[in-house]
C-alpha positions as CSV (number, residue, x, y, z in Angstrom):
1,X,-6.4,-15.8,4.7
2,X,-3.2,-15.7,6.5
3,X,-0.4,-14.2,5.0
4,X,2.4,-17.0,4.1
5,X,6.1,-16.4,5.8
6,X,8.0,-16.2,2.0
7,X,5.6,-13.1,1.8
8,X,6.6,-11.6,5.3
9,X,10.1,-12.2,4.2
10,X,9.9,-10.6,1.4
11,X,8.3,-7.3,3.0
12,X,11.3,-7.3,5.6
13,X,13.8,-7.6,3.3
14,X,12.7,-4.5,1.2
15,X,12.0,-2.7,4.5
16,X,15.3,-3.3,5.6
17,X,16.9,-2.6,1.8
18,X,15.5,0.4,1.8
19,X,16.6,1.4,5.3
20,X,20.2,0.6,4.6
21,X,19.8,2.5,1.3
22,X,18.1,5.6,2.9
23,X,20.5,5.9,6.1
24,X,24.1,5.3,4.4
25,X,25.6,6.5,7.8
26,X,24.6,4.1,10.0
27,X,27.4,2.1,11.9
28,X,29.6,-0.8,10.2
29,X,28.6,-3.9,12.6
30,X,23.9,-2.5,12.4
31,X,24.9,-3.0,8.5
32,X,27.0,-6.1,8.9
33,X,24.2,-7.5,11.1
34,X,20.7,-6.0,9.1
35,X,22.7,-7.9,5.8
36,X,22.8,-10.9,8.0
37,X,19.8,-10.9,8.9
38,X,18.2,-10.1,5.8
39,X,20.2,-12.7,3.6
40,X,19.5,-15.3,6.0
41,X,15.6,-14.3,6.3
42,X,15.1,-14.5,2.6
43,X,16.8,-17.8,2.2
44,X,14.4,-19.3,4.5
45,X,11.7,-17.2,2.5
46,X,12.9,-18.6,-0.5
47,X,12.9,-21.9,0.2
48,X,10.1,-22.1,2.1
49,X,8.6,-20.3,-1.2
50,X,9.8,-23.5,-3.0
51,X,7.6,-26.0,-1.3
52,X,4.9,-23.8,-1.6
53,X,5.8,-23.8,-5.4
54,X,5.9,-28.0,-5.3
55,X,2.4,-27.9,-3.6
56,X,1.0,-26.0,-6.2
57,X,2.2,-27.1,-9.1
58,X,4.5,-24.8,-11.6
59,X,2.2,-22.9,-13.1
60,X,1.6,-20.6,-10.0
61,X,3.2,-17.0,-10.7
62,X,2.4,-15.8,-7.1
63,X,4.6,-18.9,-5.9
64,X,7.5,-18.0,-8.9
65,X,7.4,-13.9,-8.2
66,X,8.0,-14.9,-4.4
67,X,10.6,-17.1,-5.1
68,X,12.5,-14.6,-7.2
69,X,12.1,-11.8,-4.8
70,X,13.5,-13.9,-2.4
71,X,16.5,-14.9,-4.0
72,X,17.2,-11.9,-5.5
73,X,17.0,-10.3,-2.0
74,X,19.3,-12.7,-0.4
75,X,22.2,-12.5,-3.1
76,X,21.6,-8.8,-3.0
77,X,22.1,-8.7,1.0
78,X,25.1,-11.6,0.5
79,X,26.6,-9.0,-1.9
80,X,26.0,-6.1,0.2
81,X,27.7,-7.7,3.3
82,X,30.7,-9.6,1.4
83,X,31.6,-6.1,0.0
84,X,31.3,-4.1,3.6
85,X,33.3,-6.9,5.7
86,X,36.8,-5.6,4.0
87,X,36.3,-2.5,5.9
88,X,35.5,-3.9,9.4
89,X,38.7,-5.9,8.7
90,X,41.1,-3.0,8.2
Protein backbone atom coordinates (compact mmCIF):
# COMPACT_ATOMS: atom_id res chain seq x y z
CA UNK A 1 0.00 0.00 0.00
CA UNK A 2 1.35 3.32 -0.87
CA UNK A 3 2.09 5.63 1.58
CA UNK A 4 -0.50 8.80 1.34
CA UNK A 5 1.19 12.51 0.86
CA UNK A 6 -0.47 13.93 4.49
CA UNK A 7 1.72 11.03 5.90
CA UNK A 8 4.99 12.16 3.94
CA UNK A 9 4.20 15.57 5.12
CA UNK A 10 4.05 14.82 8.25
CA UNK A 11 7.46 12.84 8.40
CA UNK A 12 9.21 16.02 6.68
CA UNK A 13 7.84 18.38 8.91
CA UNK A 14 9.30 16.58 12.09
CA UNK A 15 12.49 15.88 10.11
CA UNK A 16 12.85 19.34 9.49
CA UNK A 17 11.57 20.44 13.28
CA UNK A 18 13.96 18.56 14.64
CA UNK A 19 16.81 19.83 12.40
CA UNK A 20 15.97 23.37 13.21
CA UNK A 21 15.76 22.34 16.85
CA UNK A 22 19.08 20.38 16.87
CA UNK A 23 21.27 22.96 14.72
CA UNK A 24 20.18 26.46 16.49
CA UNK A 25 23.13 28.07 14.54
CA UNK A 26 22.28 27.69 11.27
CA UNK A 27 21.88 30.86 9.12
CA UNK A 28 18.70 33.35 9.36
CA UNK A 29 17.32 33.11 5.60
CA UNK A 30 17.98 28.29 5.71
CA UNK A 31 15.53 28.99 8.79
CA UNK A 32 13.31 31.56 7.20
CA UNK A 33 13.14 29.25 4.19
CA UNK A 34 13.03 25.40 6.03
CA UNK A 35 9.80 27.37 8.13
CA UNK A 36 8.48 28.17 4.76
CA UNK A 37 8.68 25.28 3.49
CA UNK A 38 7.51 23.32 6.22
CA UNK A 39 4.32 25.45 7.05
CA UNK A 40 3.40 25.43 3.51
CA UNK A 41 4.13 21.45 3.18
CA UNK A 42 1.89 20.65 6.10
CA UNK A 43 -0.97 22.88 4.93
CA UNK A 44 -1.22 20.93 1.84
CA UNK A 45 -0.80 17.74 4.17
CA UNK A 46 -3.41 18.91 6.11
CA UNK A 47 -5.84 19.51 3.79
CA UNK A 48 -5.14 16.98 1.66
CA UNK A 49 -5.63 14.91 5.06
CA UNK A 50 -9.22 16.41 5.15
CA UNK A 51 -10.54 14.89 1.99
CA UNK A 52 -9.06 11.75 3.04
CA UNK A 53 -11.06 12.35 6.29
CA UNK A 54 -14.53 13.18 4.03
CA UNK A 55 -13.82 9.87 2.13
CA UNK A 56 -13.76 7.90 4.96
CA UNK A 57 -16.17 8.98 7.02
CA UNK A 58 -15.34 10.58 10.73
CA UNK A 59 -14.79 7.90 12.60
CA UNK A 60 -11.22 7.27 11.17
CA UNK A 61 -8.50 8.17 13.81
CA UNK A 62 -5.57 7.49 11.40
CA UNK A 63 -7.34 10.30 9.13
CA UNK A 64 -7.98 12.68 12.52
CA UNK A 65 -4.19 12.04 14.09
CA UNK A 66 -2.87 13.13 10.55
CA UNK A 67 -4.88 15.97 10.40
CA UNK A 68 -3.79 17.25 13.77
CA UNK A 69 -0.16 16.59 13.19
CA UNK A 70 -0.49 18.59 10.28
CA UNK A 71 -1.95 21.53 11.65
CA UNK A 72 -0.13 21.60 14.57
CA UNK A 73 3.07 21.42 12.41
CA UNK A 74 2.09 24.25 10.25
CA UNK A 75 1.10 26.77 13.10
CA UNK A 76 4.18 25.62 14.79
CA UNK A 77 6.46 26.50 11.61
CA UNK A 78 4.05 29.78 11.02
CA UNK A 79 5.08 30.66 14.65
CA UNK A 80 8.57 29.78 14.29
CA UNK A 81 9.01 32.01 11.14
CA UNK A 82 6.64 35.10 12.29
CA UNK A 83 8.91 35.24 15.46
CA UNK A 84 12.49 34.99 13.41
CA UNK A 85 11.52 37.59 10.54
CA UNK A 86 11.98 40.71 13.20
CA UNK A 87 15.55 39.81 13.22
CA UNK A 88 16.18 39.60 9.40
CA UNK A 89 14.44 43.04 9.54
CA UNK A 90 16.82 44.82 11.82
Amino acid sequence: MPMPFPWIALFLACGLALAQWLMPQLPLLTRLLMNEFGFFLCLIGGGLAIRDLRRAGPGSPRHWLTLLGCALFALGFLYAGLKIWPAAAG
